[in-house]
N, C-alpha and C positions, 0 to 999 in steps of 0.2 A: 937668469938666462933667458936672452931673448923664443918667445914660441916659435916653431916653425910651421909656416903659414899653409906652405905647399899643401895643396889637396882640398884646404878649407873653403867652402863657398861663400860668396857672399852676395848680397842683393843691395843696388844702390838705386835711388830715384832721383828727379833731376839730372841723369846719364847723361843725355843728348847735350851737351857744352860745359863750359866751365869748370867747377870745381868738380862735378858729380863727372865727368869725363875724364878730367886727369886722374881722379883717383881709382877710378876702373882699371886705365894701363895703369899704374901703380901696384893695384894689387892683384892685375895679373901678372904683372915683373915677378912679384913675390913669388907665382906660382897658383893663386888664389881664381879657382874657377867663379866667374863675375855674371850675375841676372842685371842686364842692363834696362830701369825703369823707367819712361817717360811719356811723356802724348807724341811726340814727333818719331816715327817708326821709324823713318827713314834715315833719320838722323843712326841712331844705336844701330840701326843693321848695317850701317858702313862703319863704326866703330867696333862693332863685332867680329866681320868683317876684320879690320885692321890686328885685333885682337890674337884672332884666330890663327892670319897669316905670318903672325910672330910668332906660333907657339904656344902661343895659353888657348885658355878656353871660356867663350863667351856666349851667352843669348841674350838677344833680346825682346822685349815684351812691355806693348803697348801698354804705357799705365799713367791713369790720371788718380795723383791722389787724395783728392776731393772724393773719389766713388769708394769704397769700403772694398767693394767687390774686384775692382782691379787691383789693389794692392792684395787681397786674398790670391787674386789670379798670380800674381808676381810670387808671391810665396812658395804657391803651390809649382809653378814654373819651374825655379830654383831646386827644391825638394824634386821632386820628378826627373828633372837633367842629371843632377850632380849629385842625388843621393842623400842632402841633409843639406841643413843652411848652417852655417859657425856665425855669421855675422849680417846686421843690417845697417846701410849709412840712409837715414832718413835727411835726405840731402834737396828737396826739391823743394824751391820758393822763389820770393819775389820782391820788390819792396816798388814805393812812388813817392815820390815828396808832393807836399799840399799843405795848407792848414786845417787844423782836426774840423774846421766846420765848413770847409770849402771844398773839401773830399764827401762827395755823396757817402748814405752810410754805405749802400750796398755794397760802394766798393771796399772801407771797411772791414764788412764780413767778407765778401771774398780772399780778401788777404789772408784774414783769418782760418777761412774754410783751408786754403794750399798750405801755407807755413806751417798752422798749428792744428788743426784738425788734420790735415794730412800727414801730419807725422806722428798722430796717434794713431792712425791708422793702417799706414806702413807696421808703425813696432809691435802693433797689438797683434798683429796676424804673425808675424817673427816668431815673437817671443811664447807665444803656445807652442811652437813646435822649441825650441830651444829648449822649454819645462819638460818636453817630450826626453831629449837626450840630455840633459841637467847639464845647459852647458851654452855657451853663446858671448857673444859682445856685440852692444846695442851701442852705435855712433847717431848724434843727431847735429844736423849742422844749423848752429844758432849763428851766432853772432857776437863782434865786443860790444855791439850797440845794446847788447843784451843788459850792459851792465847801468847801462845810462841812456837819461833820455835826452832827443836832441828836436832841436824844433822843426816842424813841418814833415818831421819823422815819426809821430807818436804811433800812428799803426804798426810800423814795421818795427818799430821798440819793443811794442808791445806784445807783437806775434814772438819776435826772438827771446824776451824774458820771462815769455811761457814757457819756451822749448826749457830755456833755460831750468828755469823751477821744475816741470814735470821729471829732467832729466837729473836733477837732485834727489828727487824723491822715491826716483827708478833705481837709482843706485842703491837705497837702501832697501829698498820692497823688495827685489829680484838677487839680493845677493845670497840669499837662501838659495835658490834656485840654482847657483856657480854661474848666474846671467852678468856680466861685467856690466857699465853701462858710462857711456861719458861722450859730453858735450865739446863741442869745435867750435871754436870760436875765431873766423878771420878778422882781419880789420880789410881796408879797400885791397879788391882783388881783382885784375884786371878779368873781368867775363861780359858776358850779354846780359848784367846785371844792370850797368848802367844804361844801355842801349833800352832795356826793357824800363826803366826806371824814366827816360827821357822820354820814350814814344807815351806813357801812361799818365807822364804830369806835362805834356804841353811844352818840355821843355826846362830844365832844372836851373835853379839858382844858388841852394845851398853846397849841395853834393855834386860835385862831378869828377870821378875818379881820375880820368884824362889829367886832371889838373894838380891832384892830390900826390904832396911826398910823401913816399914809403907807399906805393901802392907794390901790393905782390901778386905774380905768377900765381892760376891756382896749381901748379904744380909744387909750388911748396906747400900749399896746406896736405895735397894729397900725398907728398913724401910722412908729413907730421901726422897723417892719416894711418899711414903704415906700420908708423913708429908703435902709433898707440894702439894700433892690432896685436904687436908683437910684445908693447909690453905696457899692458892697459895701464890708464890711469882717468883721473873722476875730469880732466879738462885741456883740450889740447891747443895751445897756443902759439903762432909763429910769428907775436912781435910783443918786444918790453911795456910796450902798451897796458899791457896787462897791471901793471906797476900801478901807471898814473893813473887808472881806473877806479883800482884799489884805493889809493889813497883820494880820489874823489867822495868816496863813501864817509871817508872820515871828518871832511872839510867841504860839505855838502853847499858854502856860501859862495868860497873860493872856485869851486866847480859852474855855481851858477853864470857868476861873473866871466868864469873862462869860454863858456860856450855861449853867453851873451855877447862877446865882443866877437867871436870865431864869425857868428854870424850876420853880425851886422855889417862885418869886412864883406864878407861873401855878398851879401846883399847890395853891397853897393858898388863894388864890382860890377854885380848881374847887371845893374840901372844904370852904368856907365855905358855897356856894350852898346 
C-alpha cells in the first residue's frame, strides 16, 4: 500500500529551477511540507511563495552545497519548521562538455565539489537525524549518464557514477537504520542544465538538449519522485533507456562503436553550422 506522505517533511537542494522545483510542487501536491535549498534566495522565496499560496507549506533557505555548514543550516531549517525531516532529494548540480584535458583541472574539482561532495553533504547531515527517529528516505539525483561514459563528458560521468555507487552502498549500510535510500536517474530534461552547460563550455557540440528526441519535462521525474516517496524503491527511472544501458554493460564493444559514431554525427553537424 502506497505511504501517506501528508505531514512528512522533506529537504530538496537545487530548488530554485528545474527538476529540484518541480519536484518541491510535487511533493507539496502530496501534502509534504518542503525546505527549499539553493544559493539563488530569490528564486525559492517566490517558489515558497507559490507553494504556500496553494496550500502547502514551504521555506526557503539559502544553501550552497559545496559548504558543509549550509547544508547542516538546511537540515536544521527543516527540523525546526516542520518538526522532523522524513526525506532528503540531494538534487543540486551541474555538468559542461570539454575534453578531459582541455577542461582546466579546477574546473574538474569544482564539478566534483557540487555534484558529489555536495551530495554527501546534504545526506550526511539528514541522515543523523533520520538515525534520530529510525526512519527516513534518502533520494539522490544522479543521472543515466551514470551508467556510461560519453566523450567530452567524462566529469560529469564521473560525478554521476559516484552519486551512483555511494548511493548503492547507502542502501545497504542504512537499512538497519529503516533509512530507505535510492537514486534518480533522468535522461535529457528540459531545465537550465543545458543553458548552464552552454554558458561554461563556450558553446556545445556533442549535447544539446534543444535538439535531442525524448527529451522530458522535469515534471515527470518529479511526478516518478513521488511515486518512489510513496513506495521506495533502490532506482527511479522515466524512460526504457534504462534497458539499452543495461545491455550496454554486457556488449561493452557494441556500446563503444554506438557512442563513437552518435558522436562523430554530432560533431560534424557542429562544424557544418
Amino acid at each position: 500500500m502506497p505511504a501517506d506522505l501528508d505531514g512528512l517533511p522533506i529537504a530538496i537542494t537545487g530548488a530554485s529551477s528545474g527538476i529540484g522545483a518541480a519536484t518541491a510542487r510535487a511533493c507539496a501536491a502530496a501534502g509534504m511540507p518542503v525546505a527549499l535549498g539553493a544559493r539563488r534566495l530569490d528564486r525559492l522565496e517566490t517558489l515558497a511563495h507559490d507553494i504556500t499560496d496553494a496550500g502547502g507549506k514551504a521555506i526557503a533557505v539559502a544553501c550552497d552545497v559545496t559548504k558543509p555548514t549550509d547544508c547542516e543550516l538546511l537540515i536544521e531549517r527543516t527540523v525546526s519548521e516542520f518538526g522532523s525531516i522524513h526525506a532528503v532529494f540531494a538534487n543540486a548540480g551541474y555538468g559542461r562538455e570539454g575534453a578531459v584535458f582541455d577542461v582546466p583541472e579546477p574546473e574538474h574539482r569544482a564539478m566534483f565539489e557540487t555534484n558529489f561532495w555536495g551530495t554527501l553533504n546534504t545526506v550526511r547531515s539528514a541522515v543523523e537525524r533520520m538515525r534520530e527517529s529510525k526512519r527516513g528516505h534518502v533520494l539522490i539525483c544522479s543521472s543515466c549518464l551514470s551508467k556510461i561514459g560519453v566523450p567530452y563528458y567524462a566529469a560529469y560521468c564521473a560525478t554521476k557514477s559516484a552519486q551512483d555507487m555511494y548511493g548503492r552502498a547507502l542502501r545497504f549500510e542504512l537499512a538497519g537504520d529503516g533509512i530507505e535510500v535510492s537514486t534518480v536517474h533522468p535522461v535529457a530534461t528540459r531545465t537550465e542544465f543545458d543553458e548552464t552547460n552552454r554558458r561554461l563550455s563556450g558553446g556545445t557540440r556533442v549535447h544539446d538538449a534543444r535538439n535531442s528526441r525524448g527529451v522530458q519535462p522535469p515534471e515527470r521525474v518529479a511526478d516518478a519522485v513521488v511515486r518512489c516517496l510513496r513506495r521506495p524503491r533502490s532506482e527511479v527511472w522515466t524512460s526504457p533507456l534504462r534497458y539499452a544501458l543495461a545491455l550496454s554493460v554486457a556488449l561493452p564493444e557494441f556500446r563503444d562503436r554506438t557512442i563513437a559514431r552518435k558522436v562523430r554525427k554530432r560533431l560534424d553537424r557542429s562544424r557544418a553550422k
